[in-house]
N, C-alpha and C positions, 0 to 999 in steps of 0.2 A: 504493500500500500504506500507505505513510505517513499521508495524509489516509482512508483507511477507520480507522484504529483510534478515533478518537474515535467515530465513529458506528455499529462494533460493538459499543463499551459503550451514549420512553423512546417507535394501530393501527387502523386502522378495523373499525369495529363491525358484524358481522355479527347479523343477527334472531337472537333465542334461538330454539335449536333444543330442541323440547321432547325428544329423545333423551337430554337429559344424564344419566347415569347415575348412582343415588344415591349411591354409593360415593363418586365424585369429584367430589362438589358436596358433600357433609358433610365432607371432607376439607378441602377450600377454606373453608366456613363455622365448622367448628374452629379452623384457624388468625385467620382473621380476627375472629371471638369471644375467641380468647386475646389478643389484643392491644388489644382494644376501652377507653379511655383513655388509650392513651399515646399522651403528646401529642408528637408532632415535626411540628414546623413549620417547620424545612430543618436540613440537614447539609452540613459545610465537610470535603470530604476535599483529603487531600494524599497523593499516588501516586507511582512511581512505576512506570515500565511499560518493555517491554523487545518488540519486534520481532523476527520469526524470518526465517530465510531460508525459500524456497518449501519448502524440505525437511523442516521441522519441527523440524530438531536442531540448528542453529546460529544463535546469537543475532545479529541484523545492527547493530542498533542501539537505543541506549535512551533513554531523555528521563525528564522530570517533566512529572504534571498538579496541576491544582487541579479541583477536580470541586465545585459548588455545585447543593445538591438542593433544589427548592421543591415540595414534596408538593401536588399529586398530578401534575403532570406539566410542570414546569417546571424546568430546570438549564441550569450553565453548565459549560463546559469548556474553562479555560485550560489548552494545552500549548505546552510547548518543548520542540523537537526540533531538534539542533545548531545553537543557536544563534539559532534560527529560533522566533518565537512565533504561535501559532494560537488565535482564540478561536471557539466554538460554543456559542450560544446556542438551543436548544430550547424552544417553548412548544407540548405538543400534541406535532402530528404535526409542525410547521411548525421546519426548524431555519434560522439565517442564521451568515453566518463570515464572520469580522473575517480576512483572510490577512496574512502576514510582512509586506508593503509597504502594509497599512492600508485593501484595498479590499476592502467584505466587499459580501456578495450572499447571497441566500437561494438556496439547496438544492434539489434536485428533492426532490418530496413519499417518494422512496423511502428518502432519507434519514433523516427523519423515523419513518416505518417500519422502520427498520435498527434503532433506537436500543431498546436494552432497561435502561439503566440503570434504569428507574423499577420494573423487578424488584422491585429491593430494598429500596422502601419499597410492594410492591404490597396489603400490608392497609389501606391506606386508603384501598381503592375495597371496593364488595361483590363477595360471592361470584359472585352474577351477573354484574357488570363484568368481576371476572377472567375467567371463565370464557367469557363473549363476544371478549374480547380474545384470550385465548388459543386459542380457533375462528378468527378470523380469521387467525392466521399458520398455518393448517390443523393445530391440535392436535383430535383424535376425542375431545373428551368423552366418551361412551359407553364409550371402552377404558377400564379400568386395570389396575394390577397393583401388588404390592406388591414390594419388595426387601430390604435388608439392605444399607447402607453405613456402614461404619466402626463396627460393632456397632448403628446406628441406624436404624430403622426410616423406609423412606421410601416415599410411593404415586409413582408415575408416570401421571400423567393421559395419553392421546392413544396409549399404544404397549404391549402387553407388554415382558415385563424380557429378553427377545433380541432385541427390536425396535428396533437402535440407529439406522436410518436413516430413522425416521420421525418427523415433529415430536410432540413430548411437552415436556411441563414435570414434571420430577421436584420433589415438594413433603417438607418434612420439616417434621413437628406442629409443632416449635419455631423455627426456621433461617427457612421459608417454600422461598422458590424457591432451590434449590440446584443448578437443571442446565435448561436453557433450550434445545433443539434444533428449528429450523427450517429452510425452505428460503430462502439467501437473495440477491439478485443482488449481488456485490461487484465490483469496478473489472473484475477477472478473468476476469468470470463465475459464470453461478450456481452454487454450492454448498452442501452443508450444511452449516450452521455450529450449531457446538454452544458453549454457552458454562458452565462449571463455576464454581459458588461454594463455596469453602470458607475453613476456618480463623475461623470465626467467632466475635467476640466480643461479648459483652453492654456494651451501650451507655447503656440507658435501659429503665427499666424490667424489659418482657421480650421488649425488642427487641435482637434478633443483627447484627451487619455482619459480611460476609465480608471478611478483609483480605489476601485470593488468588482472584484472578478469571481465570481462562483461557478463553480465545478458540480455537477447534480448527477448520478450514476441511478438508472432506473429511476428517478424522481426524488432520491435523498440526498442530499447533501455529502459530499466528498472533503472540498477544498475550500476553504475561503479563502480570498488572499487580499489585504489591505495595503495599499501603495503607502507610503510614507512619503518620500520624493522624487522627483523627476527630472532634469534636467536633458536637454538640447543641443545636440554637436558641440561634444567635446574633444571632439578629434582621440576617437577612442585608438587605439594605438591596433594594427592587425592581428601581430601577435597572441590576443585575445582569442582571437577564432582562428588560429591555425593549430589543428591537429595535433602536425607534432611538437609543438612547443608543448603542449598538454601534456604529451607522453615523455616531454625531459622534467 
């Protein structure tokens, strides 16, 4: 359970399906239009995050991360958890981990497909990318629907709005991806995992970070994870996300 939470917080690319519906392709190409100049060229977050028991309602244990993001699909992910330090380096699909006693090893390629952090910097791919990306963890382009959350209008690519058990990506004009539900295989077995982005603040420009992220496994609660702070091109240095520096 432990070693899942980093890599449920970035998919191989299925053919465009000419199906796409135009609804939810001008939705996608809005948002990625409204953000077109703003330049982020990595983000240095500092979290913390909190662990559930199987039941959803009781918190088991909690730790600190450092999350480092190299747009467009590059990060790093220092945590410690009692004591104990974890590092996971992501390029791609492709993640490797550095473990507590210094011996890291690369990941089975599902891992790398688990990982959805790059969510939230997903306008800087195209409409089409996301839109392939998000078919391949079986989101139905073709569907949508529109909703109302928190007085704010939002579309749901892949599901109607009673449709909670089928993969969809809920998008909101300004925010982007704010709800992420796929099917997916975790240590436990496969599940559907839904993951919620809110409480979002402006960053840069008229760019949003969510700084409350929940992790929901079959509809209970998994992860919570609370931002602390964020910061905006600091010229993160490469060597962060390269490999073998990880394995020296």
């Amino acid at each position: 359970m432990r070693r899942a939470c980093g890599a449920l917080l970035v998919a191989l690319l299925l053919p465009w399906s000419a199906g796409i519906a135009a609804d939810a392709k001008s939705v996608v190409e809005a948002y990625v239009a409204r953000l077109a100049g703003t330049a982020i060229e990595d983000l240095s977050v500092v979290q913390a995050f909190t662990l559930y028991h199987p039941d959803g309602r009781q918190p088991a244990v909690t730790g600190s991360q450092r999350l480092f993001l190299k747009p467009p699909r590059s990060q790093r992910l220092e945590q410690d958890l009692e004591g104990k330090r974890e590092i996971r380096v992501t390029v791609g699909d492709r993640v490797w981990i550095r473990q507590p006693d210094g011996r890291t090893y690369e990941a089975p390629p599902s891992e790398g497909r688990r990982d959805r952090v790059h969510l939230l910097t997903a306008f800087q791919g195209g409409a089409g990318d996301l839109l392939r990306e998000w078919q391949s963890a079986g989101v139905r382009a073709d569907v949508s629907d529109e909703v109302t959350v928190g007085g704010r209008a939002v579309t749901i690519v892949g599901a109607k709005a009673g449709e909670r058990d089928r993969p969809a990506v809920w998008v909101d004009p300004e925010y982007g991806v704010v709800r992420f539900i796929a099917r997916e295989r975790l240590p436990q077995g496969a599940a559907l995992v839904d993951i919620v982005f809110s409480d979002h603040r402006q960053l840069v420009d008229r760019f949003f970070y969510p700084y409350r992220q929940e992790v929901f496994a079959e509809g209970k609660l998994l992860v919570l994870v609370a931002v602390r702070s964020v910061t905006v091109n600091t010229r993160l240095s490469p060597d962060l996300f390269d490999p073998e520096v990880l394995k020296r």
